[in-house]
C-alpha atoms as one frame of an Amber mdcrd trajectory, in Angstrom:
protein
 160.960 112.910-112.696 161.561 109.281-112.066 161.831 107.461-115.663 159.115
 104.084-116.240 160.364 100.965-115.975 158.818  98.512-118.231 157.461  96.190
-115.978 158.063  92.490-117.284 156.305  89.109-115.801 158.534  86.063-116.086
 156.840  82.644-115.093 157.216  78.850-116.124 156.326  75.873-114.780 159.035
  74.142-112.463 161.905  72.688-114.365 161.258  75.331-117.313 164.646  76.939
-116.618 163.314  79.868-115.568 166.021  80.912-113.363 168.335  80.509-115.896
 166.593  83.008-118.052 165.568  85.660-115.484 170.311  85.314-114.508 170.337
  85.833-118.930 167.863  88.856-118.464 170.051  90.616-115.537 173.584  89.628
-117.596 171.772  92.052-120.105 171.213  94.956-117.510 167.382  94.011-115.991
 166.718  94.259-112.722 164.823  91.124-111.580 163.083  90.689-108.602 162.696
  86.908-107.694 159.777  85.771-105.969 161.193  82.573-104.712 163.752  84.397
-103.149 162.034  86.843-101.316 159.660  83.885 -99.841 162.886  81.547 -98.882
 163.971  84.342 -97.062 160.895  85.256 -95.482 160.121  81.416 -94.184 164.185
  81.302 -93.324 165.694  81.165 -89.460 164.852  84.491 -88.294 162.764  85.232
 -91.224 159.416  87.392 -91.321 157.005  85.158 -91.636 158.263  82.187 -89.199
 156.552  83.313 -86.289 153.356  83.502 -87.612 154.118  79.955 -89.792 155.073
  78.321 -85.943 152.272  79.655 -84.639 149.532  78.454 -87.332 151.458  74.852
 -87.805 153.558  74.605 -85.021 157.025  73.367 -83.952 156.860  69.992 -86.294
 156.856  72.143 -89.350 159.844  74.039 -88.130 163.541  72.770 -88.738 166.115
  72.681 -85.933 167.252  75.573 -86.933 164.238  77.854 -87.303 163.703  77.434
 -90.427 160.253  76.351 -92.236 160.286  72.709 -93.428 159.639  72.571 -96.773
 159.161  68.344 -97.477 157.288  68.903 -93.900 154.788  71.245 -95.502 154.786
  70.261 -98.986 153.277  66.763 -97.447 150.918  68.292 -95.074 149.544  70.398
 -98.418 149.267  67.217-100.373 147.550  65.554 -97.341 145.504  68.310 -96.321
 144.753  71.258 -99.526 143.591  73.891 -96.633 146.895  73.706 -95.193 148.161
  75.903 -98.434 145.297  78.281 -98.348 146.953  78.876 -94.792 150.232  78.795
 -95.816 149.833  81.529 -98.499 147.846  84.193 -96.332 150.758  84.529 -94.446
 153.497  84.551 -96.820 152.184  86.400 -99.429 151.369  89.311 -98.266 155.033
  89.589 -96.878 156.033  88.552-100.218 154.075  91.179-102.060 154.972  94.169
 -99.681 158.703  93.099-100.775 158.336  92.895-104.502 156.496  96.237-104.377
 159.429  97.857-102.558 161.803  96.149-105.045 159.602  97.127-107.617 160.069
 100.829-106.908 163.640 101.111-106.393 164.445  99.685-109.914 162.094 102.378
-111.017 163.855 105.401-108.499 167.094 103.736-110.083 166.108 104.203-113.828
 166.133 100.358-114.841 164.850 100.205-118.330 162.961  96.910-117.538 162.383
  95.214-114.226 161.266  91.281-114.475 159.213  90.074-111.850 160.318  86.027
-111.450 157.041  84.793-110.111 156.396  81.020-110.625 152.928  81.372-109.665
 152.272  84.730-111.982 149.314  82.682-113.521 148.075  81.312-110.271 147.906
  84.556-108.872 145.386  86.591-111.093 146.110  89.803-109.924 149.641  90.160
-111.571 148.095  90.835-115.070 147.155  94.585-114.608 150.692  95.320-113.333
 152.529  93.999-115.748 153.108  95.647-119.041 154.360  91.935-120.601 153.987
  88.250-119.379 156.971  85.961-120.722 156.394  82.099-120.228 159.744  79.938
-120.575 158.332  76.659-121.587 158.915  72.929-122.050 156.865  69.924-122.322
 155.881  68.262-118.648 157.977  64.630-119.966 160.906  67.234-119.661 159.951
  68.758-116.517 159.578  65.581-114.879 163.461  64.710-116.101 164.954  68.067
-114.913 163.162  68.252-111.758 164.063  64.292-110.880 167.658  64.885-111.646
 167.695  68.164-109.876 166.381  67.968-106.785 166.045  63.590-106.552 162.777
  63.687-106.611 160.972  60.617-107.644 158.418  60.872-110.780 155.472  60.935
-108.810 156.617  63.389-106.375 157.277  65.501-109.272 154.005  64.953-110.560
 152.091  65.665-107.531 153.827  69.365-107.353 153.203  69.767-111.375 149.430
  69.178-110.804 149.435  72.128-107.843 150.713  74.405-110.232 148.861  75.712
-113.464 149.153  74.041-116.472 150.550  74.237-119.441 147.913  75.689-121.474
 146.988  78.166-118.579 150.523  79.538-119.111 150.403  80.018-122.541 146.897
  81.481-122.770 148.337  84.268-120.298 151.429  84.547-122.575 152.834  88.113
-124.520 156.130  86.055-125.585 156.981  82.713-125.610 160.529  80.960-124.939
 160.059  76.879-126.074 163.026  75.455-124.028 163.621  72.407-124.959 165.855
  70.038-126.562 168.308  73.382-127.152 171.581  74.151-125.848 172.490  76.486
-123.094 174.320  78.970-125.474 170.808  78.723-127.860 168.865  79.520-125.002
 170.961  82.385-124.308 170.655  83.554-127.435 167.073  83.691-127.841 166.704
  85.456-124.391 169.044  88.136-125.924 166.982  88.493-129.030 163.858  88.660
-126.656 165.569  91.161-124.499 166.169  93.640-127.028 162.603  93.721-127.686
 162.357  95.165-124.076 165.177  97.621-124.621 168.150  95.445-123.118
């Protein structure tokens, strides 16, 4: 009999330091399964979803090296909101048919708690029924804005212009079990309250 795995959704808005909780969570034994990840991979040189990406957009949305051009499409979405509708119906299903196979081998393995790192968990209404829990790491957009511009070099309107694609603040909370506020706290506070979170989940 293969043991249940509680099934924990981790989301936050970009620049929420969400990957830096979901590393805390596996440190403390979870298995995570990160969204991101899978899709980078998928829209990589060679990946699973390129040939269906070159053929919907073609070549000038594909890198030198095969690869899917991110600043390429991230301006053609800004310029032209079907263009992510597109996007999506192509990736996401690969996406999903990933997770899912992640999803049950943390179970087969006997994880106590599997966390599903999906940044658009809120976006996407459908995660709700398969999640037992929905943690939100949060911070106030001012402090998005600052991560996200030192981070990546983005300018502040750039930033802005992604932060409106994704949902709000308020959205995120409203769909929250637990709640993680960082900001303004340390690195070794942050750790701690994702260890006094995580026992809460049986890590």
């Amino acid at each position: 009999m293969v043991a249940t795995s509680l099934r924990l959704g981790l989301t936050g808005g970009i620049g929420s330091g969400k990957s830096t909780v979901s590393g805390f969570l596996e440190q403390m034994g979870a298995v995570v399964i990160d969204a991101d990840a899978i899709s980078r991979a998928a829209t990589a040189p060679g990946g699973s979803a390129m040939a269906a990406l070159e053929a919907m957009f073609g070549t000038a949305l594909i890198t030198a090296d095969g690869a899917l051009d991110r600043a390429q499409m991230r301006d053609l979405i800004f310029s032209d909101p079907s263009a992510k509708a597109r996007l999506e119906a192509i990736v996401h299903p690969l996406v999903g048919q990933a997770i899912a196979q992640q999803a049950l081998e943390a179970q087969i393995s006997g994880a106590r708690c599997t966390v599903f790192d999906i940044p658009l968990l809120v976006e996407s209404r459908h995660w709700r029924t398969q999640l037992d829990r929905i943690m939100v790491i949060d911070c106030t957009e001012a402090t998005q804005v600052a991560r996200v511009k030192t981070r990546n070099g983005l300018s502040e309107q750039e930033v802005e212009k992604i932060l409106a694609t994704q949902a709000s603040r308020t959205q995120r909370l409203a769909c929250a079990d637990c709640v993680l506020f960082n900001d303004g706290i340390s690195l070794d506070d942050l750790r701690q309250h994702v260890q006094q979170i995580g026992a809460q989940f049986g890590l």
